[in-house]
N, C-alpha and C positions, 0 to 999 in steps of 0.2 A: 097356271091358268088352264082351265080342260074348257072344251067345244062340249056343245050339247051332241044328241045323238044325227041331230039334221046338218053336222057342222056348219053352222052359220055364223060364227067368226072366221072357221078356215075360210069360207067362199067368201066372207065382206073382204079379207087380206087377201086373197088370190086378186079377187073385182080390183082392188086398190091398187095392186102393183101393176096390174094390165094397165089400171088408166093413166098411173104414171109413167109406166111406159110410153104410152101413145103422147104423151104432153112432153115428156123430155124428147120422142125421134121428133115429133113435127117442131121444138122449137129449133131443135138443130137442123134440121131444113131449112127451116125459116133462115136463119142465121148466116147459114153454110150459102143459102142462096143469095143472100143482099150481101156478101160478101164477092161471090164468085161476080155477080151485074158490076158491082163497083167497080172491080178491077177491068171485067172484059167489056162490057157494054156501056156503061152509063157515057163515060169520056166520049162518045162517039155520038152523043144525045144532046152537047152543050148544045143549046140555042144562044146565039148573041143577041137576043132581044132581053134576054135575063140577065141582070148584072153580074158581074164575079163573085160579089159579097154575099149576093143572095140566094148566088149557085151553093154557093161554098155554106151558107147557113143551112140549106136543104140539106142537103148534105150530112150537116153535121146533126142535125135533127132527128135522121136516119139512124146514123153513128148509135148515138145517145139511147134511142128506141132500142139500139139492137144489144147494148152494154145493158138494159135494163133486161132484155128476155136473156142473159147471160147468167143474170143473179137469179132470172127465177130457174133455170137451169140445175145450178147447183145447190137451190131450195130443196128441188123436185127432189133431187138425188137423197141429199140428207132423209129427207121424208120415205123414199124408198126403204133406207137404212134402216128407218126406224118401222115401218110397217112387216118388213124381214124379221127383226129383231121379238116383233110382237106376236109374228108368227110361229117362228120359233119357241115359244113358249111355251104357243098350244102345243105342238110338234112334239114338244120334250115331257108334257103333261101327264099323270098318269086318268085316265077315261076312266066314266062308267058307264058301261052300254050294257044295258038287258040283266043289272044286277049284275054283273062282272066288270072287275075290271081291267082294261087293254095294258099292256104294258108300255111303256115309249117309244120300242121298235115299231111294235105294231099300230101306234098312233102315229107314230110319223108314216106309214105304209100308208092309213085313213086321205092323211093330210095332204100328200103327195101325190095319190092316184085320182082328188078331182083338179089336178092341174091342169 
């Protein structure tokens, strides 16, 4: 697979993994933090006007929300893999720029230095 001369599949795969980046650390915040409340904070928030059952279904409502930003977790990741993988391509590609063309070293130097 070769980039044109503007590389604009390197930068859409650079763009991609940034933003999975950003969505895989904030859902592990997210995660890491309804975890840490659960354990230190929340127990300290019962109200007894709330029933046990209904604590205990919040709760697990929580649980469940937080088991589902876990799968998309390890979505994000495989996707990562895959948008690496597709980078790589370009990276190993032989280019034509200006009627020459780059060799793989020097396309991966291209591809590498708009990180």
């Amino acid at each position: 697979m070769a980039d044109d001369p503007q590389f604009s599949l390197s930068k859409t795969y650079f763009w991609a993994l940034q933003a999975y980046k950003l969505f895989e650390e904030t859902l592990l915040e997210t995660i890491d933090r309804w975890k840490n409340f659960k354990d230190e904070s929340l127990p300290r928030l019962r109200d007894p006007r709330v029933t046990l059952d209904d604590w205990r279904t919040s709760i697990q409502d929580v649980d469940d929300a937080i088991k589902e930003l876990e799968v998309k977790v390890t979505r994000i990741g495989k996707r990562q893999e895959e948008v690496k993988d597709l980078r790589a391509g370009v990276s190993t590609a032989f280019f034509i720029h200006g009627g020459s063309m780059l060799t793989s070293a020097k396309a991966r130097i291209c591809v590498y230095s708009i990180r």
